[in-house]
N, C-alpha and C positions, 0 to 999 in steps of 0.2 A: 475160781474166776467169777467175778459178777455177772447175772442177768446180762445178757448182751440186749441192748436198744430199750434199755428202760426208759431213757433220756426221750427220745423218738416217742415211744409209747405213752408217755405222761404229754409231750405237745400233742399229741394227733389227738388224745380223747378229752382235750380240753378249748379244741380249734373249730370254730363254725365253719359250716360248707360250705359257703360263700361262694366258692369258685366250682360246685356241683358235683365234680367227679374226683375222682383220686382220694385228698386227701379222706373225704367222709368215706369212702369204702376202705378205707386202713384201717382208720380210727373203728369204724363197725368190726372188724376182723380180728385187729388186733384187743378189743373187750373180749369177742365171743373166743379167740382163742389163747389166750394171753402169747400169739408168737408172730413177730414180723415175717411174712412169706418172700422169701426169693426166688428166683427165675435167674438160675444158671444155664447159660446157653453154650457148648462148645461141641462142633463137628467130631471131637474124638470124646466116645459113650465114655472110656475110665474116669479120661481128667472131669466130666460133671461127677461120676459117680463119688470119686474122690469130695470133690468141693462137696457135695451134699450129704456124703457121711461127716466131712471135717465140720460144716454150717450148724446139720443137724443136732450135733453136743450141742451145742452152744446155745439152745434153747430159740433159732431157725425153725421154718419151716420151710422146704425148698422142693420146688421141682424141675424138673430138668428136661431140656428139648436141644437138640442137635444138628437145629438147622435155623440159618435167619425167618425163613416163611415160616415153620412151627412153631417159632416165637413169637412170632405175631401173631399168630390164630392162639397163642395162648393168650399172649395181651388180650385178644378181642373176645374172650370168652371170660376174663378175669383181671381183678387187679393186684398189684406186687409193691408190696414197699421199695424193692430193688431189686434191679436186673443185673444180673453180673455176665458179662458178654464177649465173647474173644472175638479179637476183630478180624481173624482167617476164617469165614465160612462157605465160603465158596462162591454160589452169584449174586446171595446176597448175604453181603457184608456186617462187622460190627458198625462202623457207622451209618450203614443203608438203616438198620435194627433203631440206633440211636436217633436218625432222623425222624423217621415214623415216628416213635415216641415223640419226640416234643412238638410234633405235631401239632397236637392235642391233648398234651399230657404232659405238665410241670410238676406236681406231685411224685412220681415216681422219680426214686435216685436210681443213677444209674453209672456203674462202674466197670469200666472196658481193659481186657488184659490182652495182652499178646506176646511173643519172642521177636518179635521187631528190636529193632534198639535205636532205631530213628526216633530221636526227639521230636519232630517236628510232628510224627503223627499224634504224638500226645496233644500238641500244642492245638492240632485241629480239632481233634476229639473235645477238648475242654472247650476250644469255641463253637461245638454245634452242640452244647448242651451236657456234659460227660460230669458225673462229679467228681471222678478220680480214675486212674489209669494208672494200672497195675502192670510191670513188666516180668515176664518169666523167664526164668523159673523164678517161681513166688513161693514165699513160708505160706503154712497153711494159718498160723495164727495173724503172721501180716496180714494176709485176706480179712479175717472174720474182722479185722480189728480195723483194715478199711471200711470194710460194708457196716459194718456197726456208727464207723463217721459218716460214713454219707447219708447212713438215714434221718441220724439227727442232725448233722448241718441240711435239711433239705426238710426237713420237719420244724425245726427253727428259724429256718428261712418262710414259711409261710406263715408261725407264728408270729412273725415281724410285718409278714403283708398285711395281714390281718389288723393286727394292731394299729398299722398304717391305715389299715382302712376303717378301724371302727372311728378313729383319731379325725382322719378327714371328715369322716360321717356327722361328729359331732361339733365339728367347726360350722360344716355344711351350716348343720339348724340352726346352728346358732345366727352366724350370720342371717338367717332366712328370718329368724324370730326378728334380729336387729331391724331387715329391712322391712318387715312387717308394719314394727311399732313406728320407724321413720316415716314409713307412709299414709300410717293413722297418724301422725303429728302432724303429716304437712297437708292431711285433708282435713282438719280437726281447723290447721290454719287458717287453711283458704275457703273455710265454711266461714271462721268468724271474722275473716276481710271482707269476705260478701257479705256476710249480713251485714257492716260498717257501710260499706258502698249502699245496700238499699236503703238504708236509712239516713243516705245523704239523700237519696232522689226520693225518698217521700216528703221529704221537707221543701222542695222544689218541684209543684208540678210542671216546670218547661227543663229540666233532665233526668222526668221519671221515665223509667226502661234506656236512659240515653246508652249507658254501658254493655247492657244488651246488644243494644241497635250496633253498637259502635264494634260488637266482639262479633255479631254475624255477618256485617259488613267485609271485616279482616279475611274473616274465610274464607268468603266468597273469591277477596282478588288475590288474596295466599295458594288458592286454587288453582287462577284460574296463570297465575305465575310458577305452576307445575310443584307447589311444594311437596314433599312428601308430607306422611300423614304425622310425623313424629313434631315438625315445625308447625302442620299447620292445628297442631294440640296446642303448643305452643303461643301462638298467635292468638287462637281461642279465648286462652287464660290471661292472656296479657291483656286481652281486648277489653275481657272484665272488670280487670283491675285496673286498668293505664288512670282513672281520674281518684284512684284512692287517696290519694292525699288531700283533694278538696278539703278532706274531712277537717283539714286544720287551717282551713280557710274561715274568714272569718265570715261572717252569713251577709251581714252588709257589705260587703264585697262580692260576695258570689250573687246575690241577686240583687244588685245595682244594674237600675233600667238602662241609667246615661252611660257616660264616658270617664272612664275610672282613672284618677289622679295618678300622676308617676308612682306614688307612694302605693299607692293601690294596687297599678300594675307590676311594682316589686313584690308586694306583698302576695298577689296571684301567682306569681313566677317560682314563688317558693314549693307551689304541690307538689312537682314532679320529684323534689328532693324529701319532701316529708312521705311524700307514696313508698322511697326506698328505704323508709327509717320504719313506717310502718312492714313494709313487706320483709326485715330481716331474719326471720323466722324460719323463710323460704331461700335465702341467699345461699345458701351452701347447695342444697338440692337444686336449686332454680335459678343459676345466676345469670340466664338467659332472659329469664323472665323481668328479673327486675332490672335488668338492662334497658329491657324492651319499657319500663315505664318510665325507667329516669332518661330516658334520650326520645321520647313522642314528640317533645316540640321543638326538636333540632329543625334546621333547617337547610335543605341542601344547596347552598348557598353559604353555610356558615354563620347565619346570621340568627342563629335560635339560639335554645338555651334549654339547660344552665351550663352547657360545657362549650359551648360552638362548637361545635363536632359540623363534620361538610361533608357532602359525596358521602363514598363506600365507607366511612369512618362510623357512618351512623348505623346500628344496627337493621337490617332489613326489615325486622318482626315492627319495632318503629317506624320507618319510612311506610309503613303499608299500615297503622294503626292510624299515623298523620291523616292520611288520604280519607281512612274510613271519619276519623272523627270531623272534618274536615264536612263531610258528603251528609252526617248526619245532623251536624249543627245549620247548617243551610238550609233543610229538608223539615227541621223542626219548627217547632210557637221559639221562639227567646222573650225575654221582657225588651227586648227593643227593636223587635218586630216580630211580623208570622213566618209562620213556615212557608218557605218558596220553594216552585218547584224541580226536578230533577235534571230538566234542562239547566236553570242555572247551574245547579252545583257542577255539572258536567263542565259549562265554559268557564267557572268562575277557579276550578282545580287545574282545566286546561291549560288557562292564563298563570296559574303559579309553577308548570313544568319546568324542571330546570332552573329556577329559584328556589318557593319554597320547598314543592315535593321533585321527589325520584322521576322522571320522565318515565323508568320503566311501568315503575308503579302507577302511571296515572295512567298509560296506555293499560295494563289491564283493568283499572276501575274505569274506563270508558269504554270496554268489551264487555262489562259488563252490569253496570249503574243504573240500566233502563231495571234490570231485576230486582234492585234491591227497593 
């Protein structure tokens, strides 16, 4: 007859520890002794002595205990590839035996006999953890020939966790590497939109820092309207970006002193769709954000653009971008006048509630306006 548990014995000393206890004290035992150990346990001394002269041929190593509680203080002094356990022991039982173990202990097989011939207790056995259950009278090579499967289906079984888990592990990084580089692309982005943005307002000194002004503004009434911290990042970065598209404006239109021709004022009204043509880079990660730039000059009211979007239709990060830019173009030099100061903007935003901006929105930029 072949090596009993070579199968068993080639998983264990090829299995990381991973899970700390069991299987790595087998795989240790079974090198240093080349023999999987059993733990026959049965209230009557023959039938273990029996099993562990039968086991022993078989190139087993077995010891034997005769009671559920000296089975445990064996477990707890040592570990067993398989417990082989009859389920009459008195107050404490082969299931009591079986519980404890899985406890704390998935590694060890374990295989319960008895002269029952209720089906049903097998059926319990197997659902609190059992890997086979033997009914007596049993063959003595049936036995060896069960415990021999149970250690390698339960040695195979964690060769497959394992695998499972080196599997996950490397999915893991992988993705982690993915979302690394994704997030060096879209800060790699939004370094070189800001730099476009500052080098629209150095060419204009009446909206240099406007974007600034205009993204700490945002936060302030993003704030002070309870957002969490994840929106009001959000609102931040929109705040940044909301006039990126200027950049495809054409220079005699953006710094015209007078009063700009229909033609003109179509030709302005295009930023907010070139700012989402520029920001696509970001749409997939950010499609809040470039929301937030192509809806800034809705109007709540209906009457903005470029979509007419009205009310609650318009994104929030917008309606409160409106407000800020709104507070800061008032507050600022333009070429077709100075900067005026905070009390207007207060009444002049006040009077647009409820038309152009959010009523909620302007109540809090007038809780807080005197700040900015």
């Amino acid at each position: 007859m072949a090596p009993v548990g070579m199968a068993a014995i080639d998983a264990l000393a090829t299995t990381e520890p991973w899970f700390a206890t069991g299987i790595l004290d087998a795989a240790s035992r079974v090198i240093e002794s080349g023999k999987p150990r059993i733990l026959a346990v049965d209230n009557d001394p023959v039938i273990v002595e029996v099993v562990k002269h039968a086991l022993s041929q078989e190139s087993f190593e077995v010891q034997c205990e005769t009671s559920g509680r000296s089975a445990l203080d064996a477990l707890a002094r040592d570990s067993y590839d398989c417990v082989l356990c009859d389920l009459r022991l008195g107050a404490l039982s082969g299931l009591d035996v079986l519980r404890e173990i899985r406890k704390n202990d998935q590694s060890t097989s374990v295989v319960l006999f008895s002269g029952l011939r209720d089906q049903q207790v097998a059926v319990e056995a197997m659902k609190e953890g059992a890997d086979d259950f033997v009914s007596k009278p049993f063959r003595l090579d049936q036995l060896r020939e069960r415990v021999e499967t149970a250690i390698a289906r339960r040695a195979n079984f964690y060769s497959l966790l394992e695998s499972e888990r080196r599997l996950t592990e490397a999915v893991r990084s992988a993705n982690e590497a993915c979302l690394a580089r994704e997030r060096d692309l879209h800060a790699l982005a939004i370094r070189s939109i800001r730099s476009l943005v500052l080098s629209l307002e150095a060419k204009d000194q009446y909206t240099k820092d406007h974007s600034i002004k205009v993204a700490l503004a945002s936060v302030r009434i993003a704030k002070a309207l309870g957002m969490n911290d994840d929106q009001v990042r959000l609102i931040r970065l929109a705040g940044l970006l909301h006039d990126v598209g200027k950049i495809g404006v054409r220079e005699a239109v953006l710094h015209k002193a007078g009063k700009l021709t229909e033609e003109e004022q179509e030709h302005m009204r295009q930023h907010p769709l070139i700012g989402v043509r520029i920001l696509i880079p970001l749409a997939q990660r950010f499609p809040d954000l470039v929301a937030a730039v192509r809806h800034e000059h809705e109007r709540w009211d209906g009457l903005g653009y470029p979509d007419g979007l009205r009310g609650e239709q318009i994104p929030l990060a917008s309606r409160i971008i409106a407000v800020a830019d709104c507070h800061d173009a008032i507050t600022s030099n333009r070429p077709y006048r100075a900067a005026q100061g905070t009390d207007v903007s207060m009444r002049e935003i006040s009077a647009g509630s409820g038309t152009q901006f959010d009523p909620r929105v302007v109540n809090a930029y007038l809780s807080i306006a005197t700040e900015l």
